[in-house]
C-alpha positions in Angstrom: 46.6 49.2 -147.7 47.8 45.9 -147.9 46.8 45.0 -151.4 48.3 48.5 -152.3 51.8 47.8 -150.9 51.8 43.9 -152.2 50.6 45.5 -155.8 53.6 47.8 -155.5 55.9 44.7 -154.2 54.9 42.8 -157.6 55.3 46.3 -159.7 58.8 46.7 -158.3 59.9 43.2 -159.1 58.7 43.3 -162.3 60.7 46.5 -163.1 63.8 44.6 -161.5 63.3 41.7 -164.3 63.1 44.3 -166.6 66.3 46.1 -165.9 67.8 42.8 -165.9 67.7 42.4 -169.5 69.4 45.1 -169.9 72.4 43.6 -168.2 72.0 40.5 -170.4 71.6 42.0 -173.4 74.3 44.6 -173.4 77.6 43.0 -172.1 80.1 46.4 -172.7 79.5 50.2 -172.9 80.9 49.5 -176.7 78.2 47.4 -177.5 75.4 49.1 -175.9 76.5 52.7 -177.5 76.4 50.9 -181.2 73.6 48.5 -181.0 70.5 48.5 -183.1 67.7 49.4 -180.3 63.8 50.6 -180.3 63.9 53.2 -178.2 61.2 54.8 -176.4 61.8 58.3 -175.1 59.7 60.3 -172.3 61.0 63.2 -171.1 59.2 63.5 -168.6 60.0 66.1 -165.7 59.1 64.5 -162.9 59.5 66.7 -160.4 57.8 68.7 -157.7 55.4 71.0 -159.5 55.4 73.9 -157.0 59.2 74.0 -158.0 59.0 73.2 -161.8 56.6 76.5 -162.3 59.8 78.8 -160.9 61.0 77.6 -164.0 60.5 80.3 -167.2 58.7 77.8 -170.1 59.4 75.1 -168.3 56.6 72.9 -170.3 59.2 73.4 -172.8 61.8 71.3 -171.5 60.8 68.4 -172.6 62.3 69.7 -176.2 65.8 69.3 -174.2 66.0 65.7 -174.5 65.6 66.3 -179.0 68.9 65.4 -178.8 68.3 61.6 -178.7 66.9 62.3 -182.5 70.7 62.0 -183.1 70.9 58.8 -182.4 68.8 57.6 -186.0 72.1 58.0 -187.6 72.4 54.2 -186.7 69.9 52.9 -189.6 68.6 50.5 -187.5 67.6 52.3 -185.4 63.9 53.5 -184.3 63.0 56.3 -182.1 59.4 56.9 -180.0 59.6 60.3 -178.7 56.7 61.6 -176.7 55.4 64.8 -175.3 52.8 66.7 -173.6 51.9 68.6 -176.7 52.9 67.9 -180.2 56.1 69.6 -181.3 56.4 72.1 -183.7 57.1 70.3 -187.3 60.5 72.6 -188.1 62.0 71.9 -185.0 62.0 68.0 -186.0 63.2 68.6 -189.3 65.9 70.8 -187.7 67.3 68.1 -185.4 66.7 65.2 -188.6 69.0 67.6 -190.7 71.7 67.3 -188.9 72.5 63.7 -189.2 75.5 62.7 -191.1 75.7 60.6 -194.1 71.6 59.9 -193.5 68.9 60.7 -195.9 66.6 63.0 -193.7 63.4 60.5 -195.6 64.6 57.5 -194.2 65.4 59.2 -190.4 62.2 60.2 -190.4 60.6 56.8 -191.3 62.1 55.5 -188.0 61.0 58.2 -186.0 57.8 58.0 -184.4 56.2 61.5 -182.6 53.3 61.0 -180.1 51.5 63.4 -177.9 49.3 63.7 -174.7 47.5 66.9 -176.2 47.8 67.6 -172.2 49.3 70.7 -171.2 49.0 70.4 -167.1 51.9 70.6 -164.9 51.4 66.8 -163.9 54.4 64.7 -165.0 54.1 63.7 -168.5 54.7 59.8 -167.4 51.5 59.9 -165.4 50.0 61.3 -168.4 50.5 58.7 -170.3 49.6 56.1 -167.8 46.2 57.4 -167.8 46.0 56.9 -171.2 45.6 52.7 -172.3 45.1 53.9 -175.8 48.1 55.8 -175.8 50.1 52.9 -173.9 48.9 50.6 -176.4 50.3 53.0 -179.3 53.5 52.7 -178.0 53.8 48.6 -177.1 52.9 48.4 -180.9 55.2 50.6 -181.9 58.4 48.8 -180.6 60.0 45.1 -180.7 60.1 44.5 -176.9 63.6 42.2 -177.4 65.6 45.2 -178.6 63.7 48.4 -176.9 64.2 50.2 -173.9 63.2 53.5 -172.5 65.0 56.9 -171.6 63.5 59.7 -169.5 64.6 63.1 -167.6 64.3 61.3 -164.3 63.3 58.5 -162.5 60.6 58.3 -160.1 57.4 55.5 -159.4 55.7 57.1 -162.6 58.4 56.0 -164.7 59.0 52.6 -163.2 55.3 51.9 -163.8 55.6 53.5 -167.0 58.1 50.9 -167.8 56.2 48.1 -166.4 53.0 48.7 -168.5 54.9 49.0 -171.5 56.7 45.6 -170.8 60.2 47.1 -171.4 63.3 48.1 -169.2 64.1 51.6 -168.3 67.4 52.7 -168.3 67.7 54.7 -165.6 68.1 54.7 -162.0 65.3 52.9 -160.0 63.4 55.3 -158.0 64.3 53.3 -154.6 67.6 54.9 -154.6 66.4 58.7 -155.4 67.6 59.5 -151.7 71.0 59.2 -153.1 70.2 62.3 -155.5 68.8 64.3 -152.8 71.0 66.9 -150.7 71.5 65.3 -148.3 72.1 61.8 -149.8 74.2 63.5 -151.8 76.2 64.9 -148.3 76.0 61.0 -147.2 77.7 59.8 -150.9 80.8 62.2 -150.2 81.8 61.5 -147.2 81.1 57.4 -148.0 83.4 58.4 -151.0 86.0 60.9 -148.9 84.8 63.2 -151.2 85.6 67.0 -149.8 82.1 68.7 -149.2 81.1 71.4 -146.8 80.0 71.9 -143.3 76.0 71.3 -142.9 73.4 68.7 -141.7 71.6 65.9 -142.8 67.8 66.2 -143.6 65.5 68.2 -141.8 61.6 68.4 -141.6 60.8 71.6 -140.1 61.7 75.0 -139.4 62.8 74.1 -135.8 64.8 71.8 -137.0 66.1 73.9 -139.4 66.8 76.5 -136.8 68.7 74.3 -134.8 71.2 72.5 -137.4 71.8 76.0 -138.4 73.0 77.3 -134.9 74.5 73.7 -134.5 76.4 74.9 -137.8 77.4 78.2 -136.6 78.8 77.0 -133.0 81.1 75.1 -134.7 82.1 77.5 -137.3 81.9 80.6 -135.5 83.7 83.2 -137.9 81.2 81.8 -141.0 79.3 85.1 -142.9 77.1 83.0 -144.7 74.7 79.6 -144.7 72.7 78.1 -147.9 69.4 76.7 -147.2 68.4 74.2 -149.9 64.8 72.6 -150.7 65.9 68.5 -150.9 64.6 68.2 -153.8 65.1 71.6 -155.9 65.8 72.1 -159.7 68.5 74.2 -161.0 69.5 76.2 -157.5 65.4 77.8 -158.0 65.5 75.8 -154.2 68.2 77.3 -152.6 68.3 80.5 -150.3 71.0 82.8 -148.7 71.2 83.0 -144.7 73.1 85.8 -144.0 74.6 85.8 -140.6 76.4 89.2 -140.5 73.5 91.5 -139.8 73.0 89.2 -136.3 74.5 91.0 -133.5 74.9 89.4 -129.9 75.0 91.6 -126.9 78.0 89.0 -125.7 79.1 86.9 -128.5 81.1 84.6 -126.6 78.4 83.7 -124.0 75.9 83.2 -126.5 73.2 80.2 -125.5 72.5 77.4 -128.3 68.6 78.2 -127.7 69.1 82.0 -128.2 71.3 81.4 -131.4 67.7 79.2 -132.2 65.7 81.8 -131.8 67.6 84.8 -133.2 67.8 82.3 -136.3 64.2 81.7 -136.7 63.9 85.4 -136.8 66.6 85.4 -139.4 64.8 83.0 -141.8 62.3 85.9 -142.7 65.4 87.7 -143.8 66.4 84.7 -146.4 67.5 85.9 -150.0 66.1 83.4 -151.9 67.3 82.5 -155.3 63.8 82.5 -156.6 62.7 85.7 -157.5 58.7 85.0 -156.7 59.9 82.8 -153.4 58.4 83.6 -150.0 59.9 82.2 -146.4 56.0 81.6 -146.0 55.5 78.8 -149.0 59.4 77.9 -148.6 58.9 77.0 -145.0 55.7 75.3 -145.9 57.5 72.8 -148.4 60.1 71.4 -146.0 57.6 69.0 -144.1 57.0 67.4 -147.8 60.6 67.8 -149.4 62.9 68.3 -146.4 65.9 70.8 -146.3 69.3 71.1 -145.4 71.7 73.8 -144.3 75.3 74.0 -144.9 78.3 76.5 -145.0 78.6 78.8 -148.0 81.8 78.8 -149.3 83.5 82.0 -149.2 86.3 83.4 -151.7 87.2 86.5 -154.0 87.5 83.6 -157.3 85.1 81.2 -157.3 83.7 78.4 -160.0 81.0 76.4 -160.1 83.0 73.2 -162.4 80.7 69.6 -162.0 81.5 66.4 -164.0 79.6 64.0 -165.8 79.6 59.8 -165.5 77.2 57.0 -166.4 76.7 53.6 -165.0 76.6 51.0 -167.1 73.8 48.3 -167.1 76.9 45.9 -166.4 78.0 48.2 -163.2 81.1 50.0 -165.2 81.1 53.1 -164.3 82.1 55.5 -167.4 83.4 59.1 -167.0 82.1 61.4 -169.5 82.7 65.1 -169.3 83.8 67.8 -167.6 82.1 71.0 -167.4 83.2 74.7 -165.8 79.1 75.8 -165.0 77.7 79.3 -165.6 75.7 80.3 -162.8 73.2 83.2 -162.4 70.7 84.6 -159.7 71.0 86.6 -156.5 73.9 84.6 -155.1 75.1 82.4 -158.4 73.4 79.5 -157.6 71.1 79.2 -160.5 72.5 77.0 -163.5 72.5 79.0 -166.9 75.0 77.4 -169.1 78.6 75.6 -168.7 81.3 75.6 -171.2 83.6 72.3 -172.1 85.9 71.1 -170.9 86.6 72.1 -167.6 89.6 74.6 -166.4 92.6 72.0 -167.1 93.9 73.1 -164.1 91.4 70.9 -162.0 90.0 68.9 -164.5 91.2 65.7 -163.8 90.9 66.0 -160.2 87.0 66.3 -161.2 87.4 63.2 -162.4 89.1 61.5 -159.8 86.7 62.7 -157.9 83.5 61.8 -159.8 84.7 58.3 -160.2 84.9 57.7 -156.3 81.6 59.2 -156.2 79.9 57.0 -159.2 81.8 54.0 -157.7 79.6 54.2 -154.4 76.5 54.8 -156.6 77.5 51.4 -158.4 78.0 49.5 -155.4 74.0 50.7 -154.3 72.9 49.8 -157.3 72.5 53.2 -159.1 72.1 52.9 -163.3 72.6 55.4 -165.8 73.2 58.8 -165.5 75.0 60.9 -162.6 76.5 64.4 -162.3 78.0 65.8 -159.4 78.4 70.0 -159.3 81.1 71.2 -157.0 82.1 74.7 -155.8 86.1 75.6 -156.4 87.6 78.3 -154.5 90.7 80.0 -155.7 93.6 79.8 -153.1 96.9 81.1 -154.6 100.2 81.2 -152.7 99.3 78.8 -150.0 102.1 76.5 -149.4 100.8 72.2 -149.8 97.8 73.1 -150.7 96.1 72.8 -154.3 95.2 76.0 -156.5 91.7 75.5 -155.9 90.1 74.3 -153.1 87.0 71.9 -154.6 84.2 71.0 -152.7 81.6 68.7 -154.2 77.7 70.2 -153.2 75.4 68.1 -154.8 74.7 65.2 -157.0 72.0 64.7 -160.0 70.8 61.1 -161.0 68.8 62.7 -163.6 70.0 64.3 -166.9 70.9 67.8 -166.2 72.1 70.9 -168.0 75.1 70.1 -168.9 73.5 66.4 -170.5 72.2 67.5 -173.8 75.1 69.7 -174.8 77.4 67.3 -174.3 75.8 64.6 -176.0 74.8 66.7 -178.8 78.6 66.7 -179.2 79.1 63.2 -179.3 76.6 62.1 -181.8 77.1 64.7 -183.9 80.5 63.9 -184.4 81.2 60.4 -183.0 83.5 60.9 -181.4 85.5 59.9 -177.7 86.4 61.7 -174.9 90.0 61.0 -173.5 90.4 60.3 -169.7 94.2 60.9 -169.8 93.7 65.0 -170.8 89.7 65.4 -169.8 89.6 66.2 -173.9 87.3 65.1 -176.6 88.5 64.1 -180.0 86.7 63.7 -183.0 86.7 61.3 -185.4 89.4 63.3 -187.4 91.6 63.9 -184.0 90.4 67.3 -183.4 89.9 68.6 -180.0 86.6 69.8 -179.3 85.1 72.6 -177.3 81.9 74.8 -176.7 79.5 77.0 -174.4 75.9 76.1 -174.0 72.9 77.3 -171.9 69.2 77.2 -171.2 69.0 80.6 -170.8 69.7 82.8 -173.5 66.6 84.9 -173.0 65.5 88.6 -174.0 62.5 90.0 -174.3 62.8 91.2 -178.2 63.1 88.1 -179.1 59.7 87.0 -177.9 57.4 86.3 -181.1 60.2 84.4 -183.1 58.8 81.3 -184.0 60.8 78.6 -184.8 61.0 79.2 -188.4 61.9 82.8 -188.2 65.0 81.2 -186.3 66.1 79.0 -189.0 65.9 82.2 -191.3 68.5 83.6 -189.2 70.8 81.3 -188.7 70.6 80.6 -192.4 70.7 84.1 -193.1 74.4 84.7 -190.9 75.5 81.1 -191.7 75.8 80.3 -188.2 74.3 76.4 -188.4 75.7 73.6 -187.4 78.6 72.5 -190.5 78.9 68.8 -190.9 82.0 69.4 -192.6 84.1 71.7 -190.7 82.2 70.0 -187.0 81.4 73.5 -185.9 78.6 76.0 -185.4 75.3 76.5 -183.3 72.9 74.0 -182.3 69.9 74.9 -180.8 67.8 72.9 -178.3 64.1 75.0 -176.2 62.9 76.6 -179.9 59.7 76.2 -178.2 60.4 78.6 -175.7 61.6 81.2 -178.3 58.1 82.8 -179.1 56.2 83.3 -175.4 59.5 83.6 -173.2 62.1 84.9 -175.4 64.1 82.3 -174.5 66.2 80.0 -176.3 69.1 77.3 -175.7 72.0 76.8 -177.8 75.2 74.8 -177.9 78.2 76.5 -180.1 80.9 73.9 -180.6 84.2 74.7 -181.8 88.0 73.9 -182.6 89.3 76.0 -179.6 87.6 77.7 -176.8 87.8 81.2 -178.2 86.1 80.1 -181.5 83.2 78.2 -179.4 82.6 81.5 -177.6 83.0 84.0 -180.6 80.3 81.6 -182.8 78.1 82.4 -179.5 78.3 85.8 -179.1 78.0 85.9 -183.3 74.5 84.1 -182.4 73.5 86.9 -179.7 74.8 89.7 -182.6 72.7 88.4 -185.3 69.2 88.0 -183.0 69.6 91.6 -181.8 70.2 92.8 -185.3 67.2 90.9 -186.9 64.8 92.0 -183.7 66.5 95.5 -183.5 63.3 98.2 -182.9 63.4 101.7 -181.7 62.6 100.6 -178.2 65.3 100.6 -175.7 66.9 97.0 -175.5 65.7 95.3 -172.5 68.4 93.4 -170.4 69.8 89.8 -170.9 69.7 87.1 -168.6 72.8 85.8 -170.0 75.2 88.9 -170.5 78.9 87.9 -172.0 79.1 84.9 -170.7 82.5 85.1 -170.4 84.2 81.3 -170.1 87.6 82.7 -168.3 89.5 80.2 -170.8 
């Protein structure tokens, strides 16, 4: 044991001297954005696997982070980019296309494409960790003085990863992933005075969980509703409903804290989870490992779901990005499907406020890289002093997450900035830019499509991505189009109406091209209507 712990002592230092260089080497945001780099990519979901497989295709998402392809349109540039199992050849050539002023030959030159050939739900860092030959592969393949590496998330696998390979990761250290947990997250807002609601802090059994919820309840007693959340889940596939209107109480008034227990551990068998293959039997049995917390569900007749978008800079700068309204699904809305950008204008640059305050604590703990923070906003018309909408922040992600990859697909494409002052972004040519994106654009009929067949269609009803004009579709997931169905896309446009007419165009021209005489099975993204 203690040769383990002083191994993992020496490991962490060595990642710290690592992620020093960073620091050193890129003195502005300016400079880090534009500089020539080797750049290793692993998107590597490293994440609890009994939670990953709720997820539809989910060995897919490691396509999600193709957008960094983008990034060879610096010509000094090289690219690494690994994955479980090799990637299908016209998805490459689909993200190499799209560069701007690059000859696709000499982006592809700098790109090189590597492979576990291991499909298992294990984390694809580990894989490559238990592979020297592989490791090796990639030290070769960079110049450690100008390379760094990117992943999903960070956990020990990456740090390790990043160790072996001799080169920094930019990304959080996985000694501070409590701060992306739900209840570090609680912890961060009200450090920050960050509006959040009513719940507890983490909890490690269903006792426990029984009692912060009647805890909860004593002190709100008119509240219909509690969400119980997995510490640790992905996309709301943790989260469950706790309804407390169907609990009666002989004298409501009089009503003991341990009978309010017990009625409430009755109650959990009831829970509505957002999961649709969940069980209270395997959700109860992952708290002891992940922890849980409860907290008030925010009630209202207009609801959003908006979140915003910052980095951390290697120097400690901490950099707003985007805004995003988020498009949520499942039995309650609490599973991410897509977002639109920018955010209602309404609240938009509250978000930021907020998010600053928020990434501002994260800096001060040492936090890197990437951070989002999702909020609920409650619509609360003609109420004297008070705000329009009543936002609540509810979790925070020091990972890339949904709204990541659209966004950034933005930026490279087009190069150019987003503008604090009006929560817009400008491209190079001073036009404001908008679109709708999700993960979850998923039908049955389309299952079979293989990633060329895709191509024909959008070549077919001219709905690419145009260099010229800085609109169209760009698609991300292709791999998940011919077992699943399922597909992700980003339509960017000059105003919000044409973002979201090129998306439903998209959704016209797949059902036309996999029309049949069978009756059309159901989206899981109908309309998705942006209430622009």
């Amino acid at each position: 044991m203690q040769t383990r712990n002083l191994a993992a002592s020496e490991t962490a230092a060595q990642f710290h001297t690592l992620q020093s260089q960073l620091r050193d080497r890129w003195q502005t945001v300016e400079r880090f954005d534009g500089s020539d780099a080797d750049i290793v990519v692993v998107p590597s979901l490293s994440l609890d696997p009994h939670e990953l497989v709720k997820i539809q295709g989910v060995h897919h998402y490691e396509e999600r982070l193709l957008f960094s392809l983008i990034r060879l349109r610096n010509p000094r540039t090289r690219l690494v980019y690994i994955t479980s199992q090799p990637l299908h050849p016209s998805v490459i050539d689909y993200y190499l296309q799209l560069l701007p002023g690059i000859p696709f030959s000499h982006a592809r030159d700098r790109l090189l494409l590597l492979s576990t050939y291991d499909s298992s739900l294990r984390p694809l860092s580990q894989k490559i960790l238990d592979r020297p030959r592989l490791l090796e592969r990639i030290r070769m393949a960079v110049q450690r003085d100008r390379a760094y590496m990117i992943c999903y998330n960070a956990t020990a696998a990456e740090r390790d990863l990043s160790v072996k390979l001799g080169i920094p990761l930019y990304a959080l250290d996985p000694a501070l992933l409590e701060w992306g947990t739900k209840s570090g997250s609680r912890q961060i807002f009200a450090e920050a005075g960050v509006p959040h609601p009513d719940g507890s802090n983490s909890l490690w059994s269903a006792e426990e969980l029984a009692i912060a919820a009647a805890e909860l309840w004593e002190r709100q007693p008119t509240l219909n509703r509690m969400v119980v959340k997995l510490n640790e889940g992905f996309s709301g596939e943790g989260n469950a409903m706790l309804d407390l209107r169907p609990i009666q109480f002989a004298e409501p008034g009089t009503t003991s804290h341990q009978k309010r227990v017990e009625v409430l551990k009755d109650q959990f068998q009831q829970l509505a989870f957002e999961a649709t293959t969940e069980t209270w039997t395997n959700f109860s049995s992952r708290i002891p490992t992940l922890g849980a917390i409860v907290e008030a569900f925010l009630e209202g007749d207009e609801k959003r779901s908006p979140s915003v978008q910052g980095r951390i800079t290697p120097t400690g700068e901490v950099e707003i990005l985007s805004t995003h309204d988020q498009i949520l699904g499942g039995p309650s809305g609490q599973i991410y499907l897509g977002c639109s950008f920018p955010a209602d204008e309404t609240y938009r640059l509250r978000l930021q406020d907020l998010g600053l305050r928020i990434g501002k604590n994260l800096a001060e703990k040492g936090a890197m890289e990437r951070f989002g923070v999702d909020f609920v906003a409650v619509h609360q018309p003609d109420q004297p002093g008070k705000p329009e909408w009543d936002i609540q922040a509810i979790e925070i992600n020091l990972r890339k997450g949904g709204t990541t990859h659209p966004f950034m697909t933005l930026k490279f494409l087009t190069n150019g900035r987003y503008d604090l002052s009006s929560g817009l972004f400008y491209s190079q040519q001073g036009r404001p830019k908008y679109y709708i994106a999700t993960d979850n654009l998923q039908k049955d009929r389309y299952q079979g499509l293989l990633p060329n067949d895709l191509m024909d269609i959008v070549a077919l009803h001219q709905l690419h991505f145009d260099t010229s004009t800085e609109t169209g579709t760009v698609f991300h997931l292709m791999g998940c189009l011919s077992e699943f169905g399922k597909l992700g896309l980003t339509s960017i446009g000059n105003s919000p109406q044409q973002a979201e007419e090129m998306y439903h165009r998209l959704i016209r021209a797949l059902d036309e091209e996999t029309r049949s005489s069978d009756e059309e099975p159901r989206s899981h993204v109908v309309g998705l209507s942006m209430g622009w």
